[in-house]
MARKESE-558597 format. One record per atom (N, C-alpha, C): x negated, y, z negated; residue in one letter. Coordinates in steps of 0.1 Angstrom, whole numbers, padded with zeros to 4 digits, always signed. Layout:
BEGIN
XYZa
...
//
This chain:
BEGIN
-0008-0012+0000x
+0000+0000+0000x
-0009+0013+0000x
-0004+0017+0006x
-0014+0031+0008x
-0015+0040-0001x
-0025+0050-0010x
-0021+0058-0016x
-0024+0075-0018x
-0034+0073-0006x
-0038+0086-0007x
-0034+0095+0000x
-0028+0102-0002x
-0018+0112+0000x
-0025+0118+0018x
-0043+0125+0016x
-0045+0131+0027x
-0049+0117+0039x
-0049+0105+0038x
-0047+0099+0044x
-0035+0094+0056x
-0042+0091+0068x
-0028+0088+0074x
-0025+0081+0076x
-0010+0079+0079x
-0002+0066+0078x
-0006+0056+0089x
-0008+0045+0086x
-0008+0035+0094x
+0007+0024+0101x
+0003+0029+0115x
+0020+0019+0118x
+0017+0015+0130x
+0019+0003+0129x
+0017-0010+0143x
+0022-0008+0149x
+0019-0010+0164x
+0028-0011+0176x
+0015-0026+0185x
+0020-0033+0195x
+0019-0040+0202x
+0015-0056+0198x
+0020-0057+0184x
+0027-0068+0182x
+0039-0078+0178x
+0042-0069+0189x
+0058-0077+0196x
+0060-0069+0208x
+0073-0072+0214x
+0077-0067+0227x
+0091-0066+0227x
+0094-0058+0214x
+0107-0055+0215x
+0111-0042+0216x
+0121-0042+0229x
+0121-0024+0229x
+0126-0018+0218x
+0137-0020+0211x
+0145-0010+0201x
+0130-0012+0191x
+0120-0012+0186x
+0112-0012+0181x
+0105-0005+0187x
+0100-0002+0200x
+0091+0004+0203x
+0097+0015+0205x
+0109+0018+0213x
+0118+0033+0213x
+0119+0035+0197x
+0123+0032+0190x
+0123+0035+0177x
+0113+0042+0171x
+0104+0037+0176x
+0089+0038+0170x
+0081+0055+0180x
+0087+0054+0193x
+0084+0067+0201x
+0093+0082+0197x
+0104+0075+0191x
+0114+0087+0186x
+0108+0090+0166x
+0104+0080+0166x
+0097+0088+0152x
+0086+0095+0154x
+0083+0095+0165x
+0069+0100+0164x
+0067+0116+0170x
+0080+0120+0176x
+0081+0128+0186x
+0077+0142+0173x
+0079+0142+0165x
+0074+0155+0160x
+0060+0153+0149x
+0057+0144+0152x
+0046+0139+0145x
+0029+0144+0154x
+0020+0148+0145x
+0006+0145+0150x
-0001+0135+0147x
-0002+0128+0164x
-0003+0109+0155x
-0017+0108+0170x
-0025+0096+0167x
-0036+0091+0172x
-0036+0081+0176x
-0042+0073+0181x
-0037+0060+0186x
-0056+0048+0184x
-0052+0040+0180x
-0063+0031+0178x
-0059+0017+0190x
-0068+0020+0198x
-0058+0007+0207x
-0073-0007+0209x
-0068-0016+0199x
-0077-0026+0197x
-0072-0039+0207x
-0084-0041+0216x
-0082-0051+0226x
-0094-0056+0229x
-0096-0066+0230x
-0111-0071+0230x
-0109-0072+0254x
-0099-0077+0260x
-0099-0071+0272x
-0088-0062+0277x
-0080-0058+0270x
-0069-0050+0274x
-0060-0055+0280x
-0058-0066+0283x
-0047-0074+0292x
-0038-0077+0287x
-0038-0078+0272x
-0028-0090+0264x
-0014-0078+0264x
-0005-0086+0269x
+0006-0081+0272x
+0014-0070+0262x
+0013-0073+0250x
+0021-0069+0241x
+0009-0053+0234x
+0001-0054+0234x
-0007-0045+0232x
-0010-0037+0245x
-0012-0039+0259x
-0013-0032+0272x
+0001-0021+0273x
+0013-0026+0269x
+0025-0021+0271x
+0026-0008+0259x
+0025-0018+0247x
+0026-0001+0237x
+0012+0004+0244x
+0000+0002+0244x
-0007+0015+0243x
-0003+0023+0257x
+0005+0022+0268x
+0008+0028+0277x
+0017+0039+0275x
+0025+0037+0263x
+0038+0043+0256x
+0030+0057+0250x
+0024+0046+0245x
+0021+0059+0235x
+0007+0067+0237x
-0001+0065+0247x
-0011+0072+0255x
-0003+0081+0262x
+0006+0081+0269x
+0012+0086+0273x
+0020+0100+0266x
+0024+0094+0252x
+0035+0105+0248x
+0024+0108+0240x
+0014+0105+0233x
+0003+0115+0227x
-0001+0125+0242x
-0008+0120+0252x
-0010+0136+0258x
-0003+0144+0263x
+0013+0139+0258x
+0022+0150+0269x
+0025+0159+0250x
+0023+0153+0236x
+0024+0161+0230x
+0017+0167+0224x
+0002+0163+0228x
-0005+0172+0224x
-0018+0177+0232x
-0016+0174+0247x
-0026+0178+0253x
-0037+0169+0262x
-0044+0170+0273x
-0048+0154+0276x
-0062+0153+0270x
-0064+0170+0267x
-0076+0169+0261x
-0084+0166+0243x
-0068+0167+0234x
-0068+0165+0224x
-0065+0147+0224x
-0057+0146+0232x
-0056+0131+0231x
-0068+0125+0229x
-0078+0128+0242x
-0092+0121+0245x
-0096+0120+0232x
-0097+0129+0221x
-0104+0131+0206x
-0097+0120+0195x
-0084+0119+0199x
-0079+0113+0189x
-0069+0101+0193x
-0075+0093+0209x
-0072+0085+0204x
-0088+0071+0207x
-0088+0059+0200x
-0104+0054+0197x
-0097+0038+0206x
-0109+0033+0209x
-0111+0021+0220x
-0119+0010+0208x
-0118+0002+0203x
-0119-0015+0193x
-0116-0023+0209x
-0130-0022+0214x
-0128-0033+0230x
-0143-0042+0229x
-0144-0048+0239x
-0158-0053+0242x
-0168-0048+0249x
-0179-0046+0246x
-0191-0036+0248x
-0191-0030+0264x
-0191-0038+0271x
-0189-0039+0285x
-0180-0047+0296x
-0172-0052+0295x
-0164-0055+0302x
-0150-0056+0298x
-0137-0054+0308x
-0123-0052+0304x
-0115-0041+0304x
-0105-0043+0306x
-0093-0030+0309x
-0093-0018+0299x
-0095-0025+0287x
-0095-0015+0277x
-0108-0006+0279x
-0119-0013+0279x
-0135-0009+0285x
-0137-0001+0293x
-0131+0000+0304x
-0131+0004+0316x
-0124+0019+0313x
-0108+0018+0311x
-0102+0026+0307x
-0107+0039+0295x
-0115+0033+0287x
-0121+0042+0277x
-0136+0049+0279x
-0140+0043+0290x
-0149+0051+0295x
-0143+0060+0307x
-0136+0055+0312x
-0134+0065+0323x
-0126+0075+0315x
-0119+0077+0303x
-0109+0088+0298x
-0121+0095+0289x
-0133+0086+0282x
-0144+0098+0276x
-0137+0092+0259x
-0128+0080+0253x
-0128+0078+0241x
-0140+0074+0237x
-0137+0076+0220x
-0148+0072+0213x
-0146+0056+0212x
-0155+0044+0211x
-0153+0032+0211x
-0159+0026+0202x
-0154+0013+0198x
-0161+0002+0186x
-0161-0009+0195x
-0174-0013+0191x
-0172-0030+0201x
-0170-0038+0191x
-0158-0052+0197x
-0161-0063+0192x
-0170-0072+0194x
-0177-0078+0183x
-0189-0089+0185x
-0185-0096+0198x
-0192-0102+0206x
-0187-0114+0214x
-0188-0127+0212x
-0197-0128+0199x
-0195-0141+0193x
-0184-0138+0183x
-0179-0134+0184x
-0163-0133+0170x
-0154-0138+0177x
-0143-0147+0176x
-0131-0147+0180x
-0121-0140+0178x
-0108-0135+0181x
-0101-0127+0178x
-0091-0128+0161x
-0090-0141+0161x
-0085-0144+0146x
-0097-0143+0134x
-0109-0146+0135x
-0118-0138+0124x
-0124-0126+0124x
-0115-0120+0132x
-0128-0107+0137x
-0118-0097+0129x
-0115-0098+0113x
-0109-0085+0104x
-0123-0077+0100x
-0128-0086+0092x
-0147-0081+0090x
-0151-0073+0104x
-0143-0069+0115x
-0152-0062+0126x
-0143-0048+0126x
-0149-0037+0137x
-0140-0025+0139x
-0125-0030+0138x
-0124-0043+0144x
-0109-0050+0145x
-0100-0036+0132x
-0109-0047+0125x
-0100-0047+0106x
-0106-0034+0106x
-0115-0033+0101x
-0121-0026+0093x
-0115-0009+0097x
-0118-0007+0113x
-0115+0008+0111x
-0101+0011+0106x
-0091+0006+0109x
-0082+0013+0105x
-0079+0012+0089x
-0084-0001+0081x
-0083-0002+0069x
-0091+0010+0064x
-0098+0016+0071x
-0108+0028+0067x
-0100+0037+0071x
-0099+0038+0081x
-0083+0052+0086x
-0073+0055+0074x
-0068+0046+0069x
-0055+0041+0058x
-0064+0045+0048x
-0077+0048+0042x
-0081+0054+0031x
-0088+0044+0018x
-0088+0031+0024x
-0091+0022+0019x
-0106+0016+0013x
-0111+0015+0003x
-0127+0011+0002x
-0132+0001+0013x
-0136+0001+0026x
-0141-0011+0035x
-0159-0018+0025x
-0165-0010+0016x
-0175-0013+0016x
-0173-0025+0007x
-0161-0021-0002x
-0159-0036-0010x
-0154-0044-0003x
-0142-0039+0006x
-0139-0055+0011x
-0153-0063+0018x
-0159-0058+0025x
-0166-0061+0029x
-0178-0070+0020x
-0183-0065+0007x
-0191-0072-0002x
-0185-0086-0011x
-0171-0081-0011x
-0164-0093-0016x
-0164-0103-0006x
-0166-0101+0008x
-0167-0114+0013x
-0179-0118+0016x
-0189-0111+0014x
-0204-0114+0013x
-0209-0120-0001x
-0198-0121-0007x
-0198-0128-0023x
-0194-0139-0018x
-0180-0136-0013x
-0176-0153-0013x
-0183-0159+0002x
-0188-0155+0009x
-0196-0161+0016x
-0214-0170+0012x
-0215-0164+0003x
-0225-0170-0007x
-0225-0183-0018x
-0210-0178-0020x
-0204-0192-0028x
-0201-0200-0017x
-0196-0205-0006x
-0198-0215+0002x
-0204-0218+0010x
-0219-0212+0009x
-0231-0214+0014x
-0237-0227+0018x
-0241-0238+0023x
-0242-0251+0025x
-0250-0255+0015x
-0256-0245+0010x
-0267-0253-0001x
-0261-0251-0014x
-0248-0243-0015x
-0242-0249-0030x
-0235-0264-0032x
-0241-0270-0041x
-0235-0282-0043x
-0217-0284-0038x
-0216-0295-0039x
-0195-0296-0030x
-0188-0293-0041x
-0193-0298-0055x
-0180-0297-0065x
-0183-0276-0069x
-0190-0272-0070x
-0189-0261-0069x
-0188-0252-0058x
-0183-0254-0047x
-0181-0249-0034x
-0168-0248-0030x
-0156-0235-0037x
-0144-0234-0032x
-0141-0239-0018x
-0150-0238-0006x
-0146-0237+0006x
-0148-0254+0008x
-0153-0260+0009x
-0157-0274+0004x
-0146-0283-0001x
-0145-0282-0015x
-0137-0283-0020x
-0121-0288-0013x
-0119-0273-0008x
-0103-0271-0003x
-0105-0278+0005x
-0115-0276+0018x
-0112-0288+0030x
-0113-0300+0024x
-0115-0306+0018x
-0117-0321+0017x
-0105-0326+0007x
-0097-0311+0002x
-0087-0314-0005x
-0077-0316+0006x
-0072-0306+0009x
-0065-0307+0024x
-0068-0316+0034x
-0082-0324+0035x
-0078-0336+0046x
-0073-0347+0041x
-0077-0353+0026x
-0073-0361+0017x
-0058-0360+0015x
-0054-0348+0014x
-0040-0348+0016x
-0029-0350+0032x
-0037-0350+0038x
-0032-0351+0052x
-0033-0362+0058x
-0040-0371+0051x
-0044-0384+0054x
-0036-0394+0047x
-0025-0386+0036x
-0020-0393+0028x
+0001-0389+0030x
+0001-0381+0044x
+0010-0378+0049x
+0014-0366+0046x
+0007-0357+0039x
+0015-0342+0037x
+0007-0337+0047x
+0016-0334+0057x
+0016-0329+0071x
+0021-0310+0075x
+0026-0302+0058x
+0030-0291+0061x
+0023-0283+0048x
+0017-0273+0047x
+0009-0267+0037x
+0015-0253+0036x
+0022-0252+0021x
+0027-0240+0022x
+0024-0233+0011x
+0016-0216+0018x
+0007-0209+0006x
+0017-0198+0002x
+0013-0202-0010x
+0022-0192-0023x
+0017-0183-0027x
+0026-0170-0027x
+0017-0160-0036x
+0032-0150-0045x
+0024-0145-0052x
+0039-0140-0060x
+0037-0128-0061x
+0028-0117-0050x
+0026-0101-0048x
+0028-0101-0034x
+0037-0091-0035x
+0041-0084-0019x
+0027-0083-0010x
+0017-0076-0018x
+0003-0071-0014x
+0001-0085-0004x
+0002-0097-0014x
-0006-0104+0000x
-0004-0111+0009x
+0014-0104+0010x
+0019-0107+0024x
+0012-0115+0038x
+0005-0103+0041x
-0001-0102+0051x
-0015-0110+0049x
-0020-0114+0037x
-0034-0122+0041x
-0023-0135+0040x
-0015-0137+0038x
-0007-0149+0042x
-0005-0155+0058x
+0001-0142+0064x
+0006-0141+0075x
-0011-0147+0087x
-0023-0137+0078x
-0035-0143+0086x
-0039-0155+0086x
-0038-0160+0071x
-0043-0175+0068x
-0032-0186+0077x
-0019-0181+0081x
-0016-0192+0093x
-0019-0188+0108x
-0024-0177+0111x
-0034-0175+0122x
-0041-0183+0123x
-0049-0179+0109x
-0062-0194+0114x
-0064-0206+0110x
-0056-0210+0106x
-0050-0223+0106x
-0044-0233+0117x
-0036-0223+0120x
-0028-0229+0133x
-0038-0228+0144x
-0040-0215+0144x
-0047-0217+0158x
-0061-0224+0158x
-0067-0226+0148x
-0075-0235+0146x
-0074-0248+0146x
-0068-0252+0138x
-0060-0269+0136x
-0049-0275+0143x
-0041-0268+0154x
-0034-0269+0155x
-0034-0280+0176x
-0045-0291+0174x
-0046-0290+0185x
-0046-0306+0190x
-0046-0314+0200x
-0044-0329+0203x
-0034-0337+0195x
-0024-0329+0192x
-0012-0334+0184x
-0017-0342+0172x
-0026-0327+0163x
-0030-0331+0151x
-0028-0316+0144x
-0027-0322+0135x
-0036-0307+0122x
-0022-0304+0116x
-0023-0298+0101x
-0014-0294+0093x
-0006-0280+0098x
+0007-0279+0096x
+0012-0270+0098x
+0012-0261+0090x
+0006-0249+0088x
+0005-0238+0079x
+0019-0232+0081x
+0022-0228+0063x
+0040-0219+0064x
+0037-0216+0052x
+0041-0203+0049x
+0039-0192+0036x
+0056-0187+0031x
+0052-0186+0018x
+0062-0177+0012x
+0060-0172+0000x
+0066-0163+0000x
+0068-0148-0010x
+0074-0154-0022x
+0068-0152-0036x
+0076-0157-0047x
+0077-0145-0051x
+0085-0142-0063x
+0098-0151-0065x
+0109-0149-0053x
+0106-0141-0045x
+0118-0139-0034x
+0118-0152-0028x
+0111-0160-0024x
+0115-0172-0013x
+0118-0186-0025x
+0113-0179-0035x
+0120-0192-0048x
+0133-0192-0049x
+0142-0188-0045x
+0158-0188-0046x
+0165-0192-0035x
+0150-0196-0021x
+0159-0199-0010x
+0149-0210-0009x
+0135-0207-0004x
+0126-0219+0004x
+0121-0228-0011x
+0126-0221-0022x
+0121-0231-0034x
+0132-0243-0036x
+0142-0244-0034x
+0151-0256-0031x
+0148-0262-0027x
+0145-0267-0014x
+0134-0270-0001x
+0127-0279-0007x
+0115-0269-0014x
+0098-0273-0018x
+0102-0279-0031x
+0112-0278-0036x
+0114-0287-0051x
+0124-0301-0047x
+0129-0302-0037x
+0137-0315-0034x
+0137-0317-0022x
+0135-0311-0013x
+0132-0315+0000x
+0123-0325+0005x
+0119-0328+0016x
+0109-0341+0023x
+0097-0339+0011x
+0090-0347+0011x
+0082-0348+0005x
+0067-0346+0012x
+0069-0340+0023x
+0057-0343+0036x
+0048-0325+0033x
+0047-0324+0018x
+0044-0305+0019x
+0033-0309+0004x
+0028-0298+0004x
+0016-0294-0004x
+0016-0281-0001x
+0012-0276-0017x
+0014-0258-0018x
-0002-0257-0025x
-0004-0244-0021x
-0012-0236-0024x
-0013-0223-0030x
-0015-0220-0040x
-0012-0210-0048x
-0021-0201-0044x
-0019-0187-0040x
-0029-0169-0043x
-0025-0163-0050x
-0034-0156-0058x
-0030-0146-0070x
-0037-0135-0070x
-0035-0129-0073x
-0041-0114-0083x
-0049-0116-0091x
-0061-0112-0091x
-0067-0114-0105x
-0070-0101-0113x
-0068-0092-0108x
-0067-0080-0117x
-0057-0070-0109x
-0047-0069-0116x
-0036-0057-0109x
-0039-0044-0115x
-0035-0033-0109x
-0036-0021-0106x
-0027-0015-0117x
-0021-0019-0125x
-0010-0016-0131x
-0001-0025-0142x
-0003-0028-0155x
+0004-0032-0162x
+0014-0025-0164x
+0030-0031-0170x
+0043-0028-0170x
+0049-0033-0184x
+0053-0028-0194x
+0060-0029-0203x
+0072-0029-0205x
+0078-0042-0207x
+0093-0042-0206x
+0098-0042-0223x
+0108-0033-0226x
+0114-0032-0240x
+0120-0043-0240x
+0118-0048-0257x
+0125-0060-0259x
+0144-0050-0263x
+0149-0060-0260x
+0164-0053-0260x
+0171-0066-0269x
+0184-0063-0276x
+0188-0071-0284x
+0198-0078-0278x
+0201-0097-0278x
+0210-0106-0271x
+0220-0098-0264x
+0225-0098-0252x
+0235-0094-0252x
+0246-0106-0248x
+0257-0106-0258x
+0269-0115-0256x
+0281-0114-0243x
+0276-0129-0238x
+0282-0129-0222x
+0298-0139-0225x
+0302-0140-0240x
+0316-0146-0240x
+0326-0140-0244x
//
């Protein structure tokens, strides 16, 4: 969640292709001073080529072709591609993606990173936190002390034993979205010769009233994985209040 006030807001377009979202999304913007970050490793991918056309568009008709050039930024590959091409010939400023990165791990790159840094965010920690946990599953830490280790050999052991669907739990809004990535890379990693676990997430307590029925009596073909918080931003004190009588 965002909090810094002189920060600006961050809001998606070209993943999906639905117009009333993207009209929706062009009429909020019409009195707005907004910028455009258009991340494409070649520019072709459909759902991303379409919004950035929208809105390249209605940024220079509202603010100029030459303020546009300033503010809006190219996340492409060093040399080759639509996006590439396009951002040298308009004069943006650009971030390359690695070319050994694939598109599902590449958050650690301009991918992630600039706009989580646009949004006002510390990048240097995220970044060292994964150069921690990249240290802990290092090949020369032993297996039983090796989270990453560990989980895969928990997860094949379990898949071997017919739990065929893996569903990761978390009980903060916040980690929505590393949910939504962890079945990116899962699926599209595992997901291949009509093999590999099916990655599927849900929101506690909200999906406990619907998909917890399910995961407490349903097939037995599932295994959950729990994510948490380990230090929140904010403790909450609820007053104790006295019985109240419901007869």
């Amino acid at each position: 969640m965002q909090e810094k006030k002189e920060n600006p807001v961050i809001i998606y377009a070209g993943h999906n292709i639905s117009e009333d979202y993207l009209y929706e999304l062009t009429e909020y913007l019409k009195d707005k001073k907004f910028g455009v970050i258009n991340i494409s490793k070649s520019g072709t991918t459909t759902e991303t080529a379409l919004a950035f056309r929208l809105l390249k568009k209605q940024c220079e008709d509202q603010r100029g072709k030459e303020t546009a050039k300033k503010v809006i930024v190219a996340v492409t590959d060093a040399k080759k591609g639509a996006a590439r091409v396009t951002a040298d010939k308009e004069g943006y400023k650009t971030f390359v993606i690695p070319d050994n990165v694939g598109g599902r791990f590449s958050v650690l790159t301009p991918v992630g990173l600039l706009p989580i840094a646009v949004a006002g965010f510390d990048i240097e920690q995220l970044v060292a936190g994964a150069a921690d946990m990249e240290k802990a599953c290092g090949a020369d830490v032993p297996f039983a002390e090796n989270p990453a280790a560990v989980y895969a050999a928990t997860r094949n052991e379990l898949y071997k034993n017919g739990k065929k669907i893996e569903i990761l739990v978390n009980f903060c809004p916040k980690l929505h979205y590393v949910s939504e990535w962890w079945k990116q890379l899962y699926g599209e990693s595992e997901g291949k010769e009509n093999k590999g676990i099916f990655p599927a997430s849900v929101d506690f307590s909200t999906d406990l009233h619907s998909m917890g029925q399910w995961i407490q009596e349903g097939e037995r073909s599932i295994f959950e994985t729990v994510i948490s918080v380990d230090k929140v931003n904010h403790k909450l004190a609820v007053l104790r209040t006295k019985p109240i009588s419901t007869g």
